[in-house]
N, CA, C and O atoms as a GROMACS GRO file, in nm:
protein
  472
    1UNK      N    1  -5.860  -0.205   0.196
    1UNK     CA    2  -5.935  -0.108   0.118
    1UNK      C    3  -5.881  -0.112  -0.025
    1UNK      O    4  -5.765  -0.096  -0.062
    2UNK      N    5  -6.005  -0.140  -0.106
    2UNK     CA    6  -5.931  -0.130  -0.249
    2UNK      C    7  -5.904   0.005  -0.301
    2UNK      O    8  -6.004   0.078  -0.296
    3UNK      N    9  -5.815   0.051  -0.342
    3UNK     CA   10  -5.791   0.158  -0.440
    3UNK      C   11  -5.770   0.159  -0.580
    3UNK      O   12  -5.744   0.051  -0.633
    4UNK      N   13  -5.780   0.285  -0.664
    4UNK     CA   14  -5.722   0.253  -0.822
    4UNK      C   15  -5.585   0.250  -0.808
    4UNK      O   16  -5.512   0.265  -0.710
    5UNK      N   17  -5.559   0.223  -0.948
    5UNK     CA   18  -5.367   0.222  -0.990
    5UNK      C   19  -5.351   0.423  -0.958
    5UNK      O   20  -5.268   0.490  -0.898
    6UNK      N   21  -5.443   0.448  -1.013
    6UNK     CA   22  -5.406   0.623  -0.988
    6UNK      C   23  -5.356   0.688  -0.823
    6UNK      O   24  -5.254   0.738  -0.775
    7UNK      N   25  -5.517   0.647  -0.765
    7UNK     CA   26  -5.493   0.652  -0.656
    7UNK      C   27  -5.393   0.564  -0.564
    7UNK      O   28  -5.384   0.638  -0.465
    8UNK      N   29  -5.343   0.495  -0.547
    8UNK     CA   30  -5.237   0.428  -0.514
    8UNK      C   31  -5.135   0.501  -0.509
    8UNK      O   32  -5.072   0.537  -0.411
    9UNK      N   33  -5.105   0.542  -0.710
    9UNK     CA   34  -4.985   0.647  -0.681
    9UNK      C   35  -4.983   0.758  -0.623
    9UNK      O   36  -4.872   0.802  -0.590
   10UNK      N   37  -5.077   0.820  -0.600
   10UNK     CA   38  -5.128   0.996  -0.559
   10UNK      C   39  -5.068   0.946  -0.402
   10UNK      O   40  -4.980   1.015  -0.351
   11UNK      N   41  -5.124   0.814  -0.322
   11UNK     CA   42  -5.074   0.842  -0.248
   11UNK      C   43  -4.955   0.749  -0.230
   11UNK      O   44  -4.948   0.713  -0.113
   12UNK      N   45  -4.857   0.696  -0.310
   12UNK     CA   46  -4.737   0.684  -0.309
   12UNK      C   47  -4.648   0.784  -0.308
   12UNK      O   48  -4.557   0.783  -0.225
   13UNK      N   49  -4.660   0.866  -0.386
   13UNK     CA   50  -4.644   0.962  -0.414
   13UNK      C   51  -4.647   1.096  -0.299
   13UNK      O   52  -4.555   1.169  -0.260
   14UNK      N   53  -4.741   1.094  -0.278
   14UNK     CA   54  -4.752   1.203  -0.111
   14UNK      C   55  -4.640   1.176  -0.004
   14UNK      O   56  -4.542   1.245   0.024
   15UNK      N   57  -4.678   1.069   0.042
   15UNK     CA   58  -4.555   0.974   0.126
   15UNK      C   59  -4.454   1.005   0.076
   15UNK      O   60  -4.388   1.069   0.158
   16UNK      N   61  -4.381   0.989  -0.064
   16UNK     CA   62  -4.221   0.976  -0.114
   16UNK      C   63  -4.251   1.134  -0.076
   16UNK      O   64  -4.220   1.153   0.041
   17UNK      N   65  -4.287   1.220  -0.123
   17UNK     CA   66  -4.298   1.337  -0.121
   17UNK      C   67  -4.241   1.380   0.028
   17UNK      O   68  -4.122   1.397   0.051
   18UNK      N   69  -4.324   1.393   0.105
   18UNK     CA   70  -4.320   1.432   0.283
   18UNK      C   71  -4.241   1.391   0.321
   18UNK      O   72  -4.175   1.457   0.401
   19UNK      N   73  -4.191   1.227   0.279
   19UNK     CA   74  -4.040   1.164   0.325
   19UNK      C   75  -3.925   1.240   0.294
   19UNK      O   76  -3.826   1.250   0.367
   20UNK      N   77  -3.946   1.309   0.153
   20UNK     CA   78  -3.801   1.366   0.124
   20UNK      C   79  -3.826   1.497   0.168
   20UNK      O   80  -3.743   1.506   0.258
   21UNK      N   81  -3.882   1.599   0.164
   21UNK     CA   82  -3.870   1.704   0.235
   21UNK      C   83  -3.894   1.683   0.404
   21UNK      O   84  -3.868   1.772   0.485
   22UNK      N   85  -3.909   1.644   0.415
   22UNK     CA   86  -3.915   1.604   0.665
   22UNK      C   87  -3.771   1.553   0.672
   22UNK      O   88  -3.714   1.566   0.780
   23UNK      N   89  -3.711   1.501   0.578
   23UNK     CA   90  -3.588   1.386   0.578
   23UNK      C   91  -3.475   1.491   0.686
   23UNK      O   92  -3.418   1.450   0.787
   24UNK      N   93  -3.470   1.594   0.645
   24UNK     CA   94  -3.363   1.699   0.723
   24UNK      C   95  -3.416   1.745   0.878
   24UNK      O   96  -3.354   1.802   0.968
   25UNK      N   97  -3.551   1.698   0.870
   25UNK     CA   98  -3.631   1.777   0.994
   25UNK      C   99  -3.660   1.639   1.077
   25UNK      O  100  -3.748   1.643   1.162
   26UNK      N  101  -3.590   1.515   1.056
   26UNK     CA  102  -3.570   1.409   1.167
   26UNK      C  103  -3.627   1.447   1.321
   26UNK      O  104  -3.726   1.417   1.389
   27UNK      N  105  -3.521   1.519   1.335
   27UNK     CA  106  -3.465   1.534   1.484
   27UNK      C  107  -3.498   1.607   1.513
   27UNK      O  108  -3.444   1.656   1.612
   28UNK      N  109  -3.626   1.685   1.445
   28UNK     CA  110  -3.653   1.845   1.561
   28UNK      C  111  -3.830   1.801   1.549
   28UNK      O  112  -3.862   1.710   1.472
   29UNK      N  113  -3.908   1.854   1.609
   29UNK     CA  114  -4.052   1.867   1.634
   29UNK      C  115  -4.113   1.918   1.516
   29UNK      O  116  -4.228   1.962   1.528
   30UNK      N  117  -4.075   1.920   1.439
   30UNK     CA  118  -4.138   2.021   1.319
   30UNK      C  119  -4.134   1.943   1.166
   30UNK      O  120  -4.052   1.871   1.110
   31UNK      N  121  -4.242   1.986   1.139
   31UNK     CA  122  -4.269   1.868   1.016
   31UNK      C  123  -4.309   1.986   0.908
   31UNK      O  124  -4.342   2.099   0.944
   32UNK      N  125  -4.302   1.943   0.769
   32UNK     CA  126  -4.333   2.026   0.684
   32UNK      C  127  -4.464   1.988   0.587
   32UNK      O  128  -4.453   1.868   0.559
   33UNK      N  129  -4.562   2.034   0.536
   33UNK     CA  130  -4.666   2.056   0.465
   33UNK      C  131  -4.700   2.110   0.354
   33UNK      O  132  -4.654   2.222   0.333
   34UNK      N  133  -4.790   2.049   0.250
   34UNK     CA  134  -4.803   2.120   0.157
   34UNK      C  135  -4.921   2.111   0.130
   34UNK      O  136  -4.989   2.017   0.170
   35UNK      N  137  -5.001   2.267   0.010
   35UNK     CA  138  -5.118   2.245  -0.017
   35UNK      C  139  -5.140   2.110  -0.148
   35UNK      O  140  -5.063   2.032  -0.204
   36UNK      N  141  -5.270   2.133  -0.152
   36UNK     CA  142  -5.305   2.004  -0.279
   36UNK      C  143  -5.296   2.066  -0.407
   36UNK      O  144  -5.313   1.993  -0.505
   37UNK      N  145  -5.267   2.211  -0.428
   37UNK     CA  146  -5.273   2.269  -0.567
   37UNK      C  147  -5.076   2.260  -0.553
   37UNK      O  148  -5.033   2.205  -0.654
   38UNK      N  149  -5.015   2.281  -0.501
   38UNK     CA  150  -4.879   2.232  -0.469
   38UNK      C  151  -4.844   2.147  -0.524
   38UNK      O  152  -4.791   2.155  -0.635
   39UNK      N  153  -4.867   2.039  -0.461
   39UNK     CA  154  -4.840   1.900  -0.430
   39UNK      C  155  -4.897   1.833  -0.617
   39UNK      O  156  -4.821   1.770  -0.690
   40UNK      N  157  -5.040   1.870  -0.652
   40UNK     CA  158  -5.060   1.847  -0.838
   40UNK      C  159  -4.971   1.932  -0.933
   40UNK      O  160  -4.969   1.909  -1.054
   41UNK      N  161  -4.897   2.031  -0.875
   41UNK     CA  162  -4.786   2.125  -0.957
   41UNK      C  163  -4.685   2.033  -0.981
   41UNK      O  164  -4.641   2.013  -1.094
   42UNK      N  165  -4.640   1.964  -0.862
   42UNK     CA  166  -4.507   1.902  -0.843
   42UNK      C  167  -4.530   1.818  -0.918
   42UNK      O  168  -4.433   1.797  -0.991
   43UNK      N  169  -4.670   1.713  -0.952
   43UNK     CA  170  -4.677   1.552  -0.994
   43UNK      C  171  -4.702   1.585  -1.129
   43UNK      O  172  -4.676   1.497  -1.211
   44UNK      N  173  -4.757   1.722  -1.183
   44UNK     CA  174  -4.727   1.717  -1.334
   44UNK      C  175  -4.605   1.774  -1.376
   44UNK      O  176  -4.587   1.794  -1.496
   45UNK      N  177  -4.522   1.803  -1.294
   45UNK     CA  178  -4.384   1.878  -1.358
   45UNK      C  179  -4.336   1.758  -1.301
   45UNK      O  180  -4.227   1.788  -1.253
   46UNK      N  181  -4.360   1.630  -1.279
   46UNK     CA  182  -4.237   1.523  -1.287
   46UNK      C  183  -4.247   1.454  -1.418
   46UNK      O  184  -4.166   1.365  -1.444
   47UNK      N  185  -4.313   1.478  -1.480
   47UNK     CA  186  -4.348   1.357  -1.571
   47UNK      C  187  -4.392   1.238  -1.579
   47UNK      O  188  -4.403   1.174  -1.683
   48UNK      N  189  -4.426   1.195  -1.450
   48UNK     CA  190  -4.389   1.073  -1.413
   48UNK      C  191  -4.576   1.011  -1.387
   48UNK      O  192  -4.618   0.902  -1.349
   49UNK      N  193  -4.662   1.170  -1.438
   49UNK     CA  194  -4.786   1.121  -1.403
   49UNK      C  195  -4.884   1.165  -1.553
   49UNK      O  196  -4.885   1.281  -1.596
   50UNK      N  197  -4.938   1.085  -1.598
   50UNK     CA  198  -5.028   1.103  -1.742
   50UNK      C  199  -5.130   1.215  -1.716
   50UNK      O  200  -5.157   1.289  -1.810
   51UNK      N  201  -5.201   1.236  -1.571
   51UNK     CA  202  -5.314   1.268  -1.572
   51UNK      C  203  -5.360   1.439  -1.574
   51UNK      O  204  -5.279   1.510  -1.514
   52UNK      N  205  -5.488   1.517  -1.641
   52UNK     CA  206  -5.450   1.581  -1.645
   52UNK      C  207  -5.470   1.666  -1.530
   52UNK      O  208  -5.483   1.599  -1.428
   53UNK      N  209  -5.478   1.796  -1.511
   53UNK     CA  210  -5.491   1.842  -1.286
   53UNK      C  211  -5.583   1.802  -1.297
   53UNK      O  212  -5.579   1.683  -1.266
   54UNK      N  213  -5.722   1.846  -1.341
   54UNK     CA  214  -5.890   1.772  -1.299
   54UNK      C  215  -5.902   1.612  -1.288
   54UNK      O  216  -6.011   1.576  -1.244
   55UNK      N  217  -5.842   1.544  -1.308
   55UNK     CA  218  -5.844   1.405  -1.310
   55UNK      C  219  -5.762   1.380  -1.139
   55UNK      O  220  -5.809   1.320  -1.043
   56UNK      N  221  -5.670   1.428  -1.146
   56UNK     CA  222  -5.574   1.464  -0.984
   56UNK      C  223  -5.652   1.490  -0.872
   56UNK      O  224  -5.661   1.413  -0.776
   57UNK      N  225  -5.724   1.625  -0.885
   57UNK     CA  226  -5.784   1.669  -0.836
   57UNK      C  227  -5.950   1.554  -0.762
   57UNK      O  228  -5.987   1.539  -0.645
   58UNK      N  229  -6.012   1.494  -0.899
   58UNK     CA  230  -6.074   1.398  -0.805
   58UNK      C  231  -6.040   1.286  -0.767
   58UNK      O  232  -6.123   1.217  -0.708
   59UNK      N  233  -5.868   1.223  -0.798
   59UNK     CA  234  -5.817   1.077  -0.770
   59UNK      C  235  -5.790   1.154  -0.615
   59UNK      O  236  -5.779   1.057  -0.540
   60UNK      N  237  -5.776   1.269  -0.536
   60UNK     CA  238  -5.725   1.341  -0.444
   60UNK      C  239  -5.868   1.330  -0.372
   60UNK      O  240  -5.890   1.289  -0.258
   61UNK      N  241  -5.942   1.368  -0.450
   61UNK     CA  242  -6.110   1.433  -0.339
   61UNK      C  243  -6.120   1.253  -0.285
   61UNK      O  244  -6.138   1.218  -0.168
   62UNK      N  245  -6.102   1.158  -0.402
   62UNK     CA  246  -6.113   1.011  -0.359
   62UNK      C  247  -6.100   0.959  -0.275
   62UNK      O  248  -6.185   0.907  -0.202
   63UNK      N  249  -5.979   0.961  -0.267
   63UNK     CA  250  -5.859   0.956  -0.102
   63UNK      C  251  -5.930   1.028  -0.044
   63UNK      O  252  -5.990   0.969   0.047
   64UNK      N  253  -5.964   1.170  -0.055
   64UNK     CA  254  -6.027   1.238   0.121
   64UNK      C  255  -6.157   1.164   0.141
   64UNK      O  256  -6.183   1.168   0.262
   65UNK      N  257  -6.241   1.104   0.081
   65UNK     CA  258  -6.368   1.049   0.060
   65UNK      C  259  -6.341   0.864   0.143
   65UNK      O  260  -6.414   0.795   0.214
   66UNK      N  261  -6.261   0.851   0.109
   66UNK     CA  262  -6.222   0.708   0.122
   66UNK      C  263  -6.139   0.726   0.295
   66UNK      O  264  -6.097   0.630   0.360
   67UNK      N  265  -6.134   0.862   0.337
   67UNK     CA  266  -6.063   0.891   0.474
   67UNK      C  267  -5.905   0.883   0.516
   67UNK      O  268  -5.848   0.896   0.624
   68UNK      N  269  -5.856   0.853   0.370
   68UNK     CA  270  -5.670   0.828   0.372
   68UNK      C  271  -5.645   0.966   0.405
   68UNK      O  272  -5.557   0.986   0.488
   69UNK      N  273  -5.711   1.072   0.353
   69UNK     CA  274  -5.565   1.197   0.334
   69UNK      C  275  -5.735   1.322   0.387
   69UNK      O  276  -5.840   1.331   0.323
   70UNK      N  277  -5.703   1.383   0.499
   70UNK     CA  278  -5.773   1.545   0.527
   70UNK      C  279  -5.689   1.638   0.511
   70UNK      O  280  -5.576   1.621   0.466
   71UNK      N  281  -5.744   1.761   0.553
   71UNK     CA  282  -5.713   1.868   0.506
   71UNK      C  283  -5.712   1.918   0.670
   71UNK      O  284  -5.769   1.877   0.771
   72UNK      N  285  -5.624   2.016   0.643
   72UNK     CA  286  -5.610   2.065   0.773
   72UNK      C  287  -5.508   2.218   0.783
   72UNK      O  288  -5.386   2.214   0.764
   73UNK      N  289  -5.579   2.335   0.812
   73UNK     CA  290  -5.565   2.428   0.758
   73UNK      C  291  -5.479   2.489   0.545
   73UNK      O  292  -5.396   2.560   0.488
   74UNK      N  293  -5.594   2.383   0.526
   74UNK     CA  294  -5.557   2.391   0.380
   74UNK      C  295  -5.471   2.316   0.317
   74UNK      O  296  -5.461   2.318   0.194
   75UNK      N  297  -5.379   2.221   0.415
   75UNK     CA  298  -5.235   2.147   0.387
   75UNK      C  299  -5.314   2.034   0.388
   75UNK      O  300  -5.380   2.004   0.488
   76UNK      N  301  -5.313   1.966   0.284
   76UNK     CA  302  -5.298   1.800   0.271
   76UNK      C  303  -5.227   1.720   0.386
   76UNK      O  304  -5.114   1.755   0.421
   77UNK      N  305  -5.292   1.612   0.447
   77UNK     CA  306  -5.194   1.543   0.520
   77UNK      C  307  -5.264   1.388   0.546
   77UNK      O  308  -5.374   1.376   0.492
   78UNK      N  309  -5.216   1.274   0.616
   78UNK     CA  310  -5.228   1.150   0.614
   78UNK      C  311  -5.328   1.162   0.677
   78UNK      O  312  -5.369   1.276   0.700
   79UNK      N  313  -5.410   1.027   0.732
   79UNK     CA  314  -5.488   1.027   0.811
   79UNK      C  315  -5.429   0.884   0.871
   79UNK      O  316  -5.347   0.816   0.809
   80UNK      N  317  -5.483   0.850   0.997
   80UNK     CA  318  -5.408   0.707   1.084
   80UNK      C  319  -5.440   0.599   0.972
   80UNK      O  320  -5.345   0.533   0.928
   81UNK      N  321  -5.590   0.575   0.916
   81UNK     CA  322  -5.592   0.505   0.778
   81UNK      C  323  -5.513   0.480   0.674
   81UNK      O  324  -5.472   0.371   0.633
   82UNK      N  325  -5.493   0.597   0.632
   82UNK     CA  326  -5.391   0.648   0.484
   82UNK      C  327  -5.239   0.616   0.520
   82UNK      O  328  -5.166   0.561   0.438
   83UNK      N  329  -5.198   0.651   0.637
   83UNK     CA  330  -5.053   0.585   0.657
   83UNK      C  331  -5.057   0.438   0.640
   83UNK      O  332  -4.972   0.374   0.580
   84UNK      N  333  -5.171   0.384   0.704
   84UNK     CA  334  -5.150   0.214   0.712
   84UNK      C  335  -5.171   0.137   0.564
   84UNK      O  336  -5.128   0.024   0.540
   85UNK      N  337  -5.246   0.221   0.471
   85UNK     CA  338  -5.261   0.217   0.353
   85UNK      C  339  -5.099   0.224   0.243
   85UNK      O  340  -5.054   0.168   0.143
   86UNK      N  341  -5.064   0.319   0.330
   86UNK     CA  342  -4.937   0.389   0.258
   86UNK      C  343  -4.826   0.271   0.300
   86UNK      O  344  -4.754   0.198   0.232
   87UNK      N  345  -4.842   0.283   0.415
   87UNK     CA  346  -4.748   0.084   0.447
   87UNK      C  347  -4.754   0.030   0.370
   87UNK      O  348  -4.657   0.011   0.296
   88UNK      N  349  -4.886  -0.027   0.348
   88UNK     CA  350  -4.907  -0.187   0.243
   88UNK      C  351  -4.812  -0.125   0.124
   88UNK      O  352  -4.710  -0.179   0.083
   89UNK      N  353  -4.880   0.033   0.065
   89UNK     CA  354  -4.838   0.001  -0.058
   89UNK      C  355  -4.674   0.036  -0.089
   89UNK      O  356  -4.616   0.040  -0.198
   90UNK      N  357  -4.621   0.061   0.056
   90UNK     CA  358  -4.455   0.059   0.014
   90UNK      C  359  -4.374  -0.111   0.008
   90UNK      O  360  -4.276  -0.151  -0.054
   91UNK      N  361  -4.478  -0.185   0.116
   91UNK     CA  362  -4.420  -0.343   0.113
   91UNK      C  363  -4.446  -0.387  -0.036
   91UNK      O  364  -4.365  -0.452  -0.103
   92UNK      N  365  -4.584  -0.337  -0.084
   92UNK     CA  366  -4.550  -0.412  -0.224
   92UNK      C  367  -4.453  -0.333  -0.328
   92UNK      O  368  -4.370  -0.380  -0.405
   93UNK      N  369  -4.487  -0.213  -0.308
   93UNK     CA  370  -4.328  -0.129  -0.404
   93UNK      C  371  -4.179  -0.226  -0.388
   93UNK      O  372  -4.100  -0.266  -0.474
   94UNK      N  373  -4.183  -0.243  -0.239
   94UNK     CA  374  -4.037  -0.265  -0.205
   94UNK      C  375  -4.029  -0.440  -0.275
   94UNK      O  376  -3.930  -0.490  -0.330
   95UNK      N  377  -4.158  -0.504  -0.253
   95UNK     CA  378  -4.095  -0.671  -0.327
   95UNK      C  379  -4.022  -0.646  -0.478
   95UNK      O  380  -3.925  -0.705  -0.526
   96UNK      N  381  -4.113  -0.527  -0.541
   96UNK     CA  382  -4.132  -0.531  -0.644
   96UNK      C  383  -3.963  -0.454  -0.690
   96UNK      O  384  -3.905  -0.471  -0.797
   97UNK      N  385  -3.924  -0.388  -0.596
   97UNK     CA  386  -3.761  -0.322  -0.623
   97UNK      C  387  -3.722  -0.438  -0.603
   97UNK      O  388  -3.740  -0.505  -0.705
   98UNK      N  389  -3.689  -0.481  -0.540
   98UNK     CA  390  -3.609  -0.583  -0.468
   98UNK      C  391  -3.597  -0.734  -0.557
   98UNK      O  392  -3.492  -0.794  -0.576
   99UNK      N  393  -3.717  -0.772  -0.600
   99UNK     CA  394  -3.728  -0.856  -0.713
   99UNK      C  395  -3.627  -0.796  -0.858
   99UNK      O  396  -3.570  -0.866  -0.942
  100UNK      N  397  -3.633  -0.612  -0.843
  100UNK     CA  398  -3.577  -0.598  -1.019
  100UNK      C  399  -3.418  -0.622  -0.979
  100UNK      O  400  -3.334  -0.676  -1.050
  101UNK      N  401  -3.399  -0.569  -0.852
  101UNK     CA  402  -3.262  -0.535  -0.822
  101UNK      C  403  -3.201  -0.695  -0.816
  101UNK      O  404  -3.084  -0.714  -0.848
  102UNK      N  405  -3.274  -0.788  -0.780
  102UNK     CA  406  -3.205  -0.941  -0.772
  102UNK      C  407  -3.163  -0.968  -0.906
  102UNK      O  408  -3.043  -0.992  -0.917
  103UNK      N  409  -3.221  -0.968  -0.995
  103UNK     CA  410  -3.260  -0.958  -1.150
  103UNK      C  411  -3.142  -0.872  -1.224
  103UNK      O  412  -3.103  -0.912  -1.333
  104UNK      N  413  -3.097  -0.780  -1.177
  104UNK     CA  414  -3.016  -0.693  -1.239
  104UNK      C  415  -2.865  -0.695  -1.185
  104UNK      O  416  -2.770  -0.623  -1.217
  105UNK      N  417  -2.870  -0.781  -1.110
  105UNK     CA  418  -2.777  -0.794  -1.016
  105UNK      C  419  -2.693  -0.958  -1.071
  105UNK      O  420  -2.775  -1.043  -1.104
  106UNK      N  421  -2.553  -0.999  -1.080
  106UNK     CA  422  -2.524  -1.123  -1.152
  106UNK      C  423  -2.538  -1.223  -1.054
  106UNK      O  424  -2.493  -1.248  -0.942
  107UNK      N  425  -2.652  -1.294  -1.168
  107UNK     CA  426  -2.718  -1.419  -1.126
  107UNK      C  427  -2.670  -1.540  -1.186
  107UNK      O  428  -2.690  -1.557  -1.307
  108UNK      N  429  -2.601  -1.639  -1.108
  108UNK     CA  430  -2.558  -1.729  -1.091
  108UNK      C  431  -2.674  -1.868  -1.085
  108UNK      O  432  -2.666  -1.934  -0.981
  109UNK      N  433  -2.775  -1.915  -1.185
  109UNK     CA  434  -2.827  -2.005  -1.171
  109UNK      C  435  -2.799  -2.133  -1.147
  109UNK      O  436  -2.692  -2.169  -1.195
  110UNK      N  437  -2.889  -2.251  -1.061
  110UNK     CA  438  -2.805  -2.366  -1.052
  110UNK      C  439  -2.800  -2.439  -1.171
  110UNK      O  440  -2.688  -2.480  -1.199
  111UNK      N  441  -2.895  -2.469  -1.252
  111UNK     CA  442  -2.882  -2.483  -1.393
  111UNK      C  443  -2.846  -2.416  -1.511
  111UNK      O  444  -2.851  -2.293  -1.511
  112UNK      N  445  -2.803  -2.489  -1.629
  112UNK     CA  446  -2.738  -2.368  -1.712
  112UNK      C  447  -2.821  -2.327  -1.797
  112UNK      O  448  -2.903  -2.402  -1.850
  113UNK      N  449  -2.812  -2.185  -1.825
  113UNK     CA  450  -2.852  -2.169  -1.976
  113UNK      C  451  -2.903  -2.169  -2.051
  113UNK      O  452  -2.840  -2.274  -2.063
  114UNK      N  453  -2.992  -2.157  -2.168
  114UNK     CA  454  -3.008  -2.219  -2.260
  114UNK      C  455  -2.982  -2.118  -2.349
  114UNK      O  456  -3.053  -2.024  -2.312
  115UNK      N  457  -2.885  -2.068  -2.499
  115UNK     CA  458  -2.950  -1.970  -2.595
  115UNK      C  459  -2.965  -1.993  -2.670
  115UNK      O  460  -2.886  -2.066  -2.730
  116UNK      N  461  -3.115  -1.935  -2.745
  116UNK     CA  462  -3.128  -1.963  -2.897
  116UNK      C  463  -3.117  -1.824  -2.962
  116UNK      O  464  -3.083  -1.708  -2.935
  117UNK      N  465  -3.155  -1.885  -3.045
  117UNK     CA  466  -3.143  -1.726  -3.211
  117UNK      C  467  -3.256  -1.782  -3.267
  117UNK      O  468  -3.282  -1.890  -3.321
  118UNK      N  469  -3.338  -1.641  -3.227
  118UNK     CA  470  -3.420  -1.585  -3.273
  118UNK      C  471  -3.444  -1.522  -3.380
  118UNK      O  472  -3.553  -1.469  -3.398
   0.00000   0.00000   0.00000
């Protein structure tokens, strides 16, 4: 299923979200939830998102339209779709860490070198 770059993150984003708050609730039956006016509070107080809530709001209706994410007594949550969606897009997150972290990490090439001045 194709998605936008927006939508992608909305639901990258959901996932990292639910991961870190459930993270303590492992081991017991009980999972935690949030609404969608919530959940657009949190993504514009990170900074980390340009858009403004009405733009959220339909990259969100998108996803429910597209069948990733329902509603269910008012709480946002996955759908069997939207998780498998949410897979793909952590395998490509994770090449994409994993590629910076090789990169940032001292690299020993088999050939040497080259520097110029620029």
């Amino acid at each position: 299923m194709k998605l936008s770059k927006p939508q992608s993150l909305i639901l990258f984003s959901l996932g990292q979200f639910y991961q870190s708050i459930n993270q303590v609730l492992n081991d017991k039956p009980l999972k935690l939830s949030t609404s969608k006016i919530a959940f657009i509070e949190l993504l514009l107080d990170s900074g980390m998102v340009s858009k403004q809530e009405r733009a959220l709001y339909k990259n969100i209706e998108g996803l429910e339209k597209k069948k990733l994410v329902e509603y269910h007594n008012r709480r946002i949550r996955f759908t069997e779709e939207g998780l498998k969606e949410l897979r793909k897009i952590n395998q490509d997150y994770k090449k994409f860490n994993d590629l910076k972290k090789y990169f940032h990490e001292e690299i020993r090439p088999k050939r040497g070198l080259q520097t110029t001045i620029d």
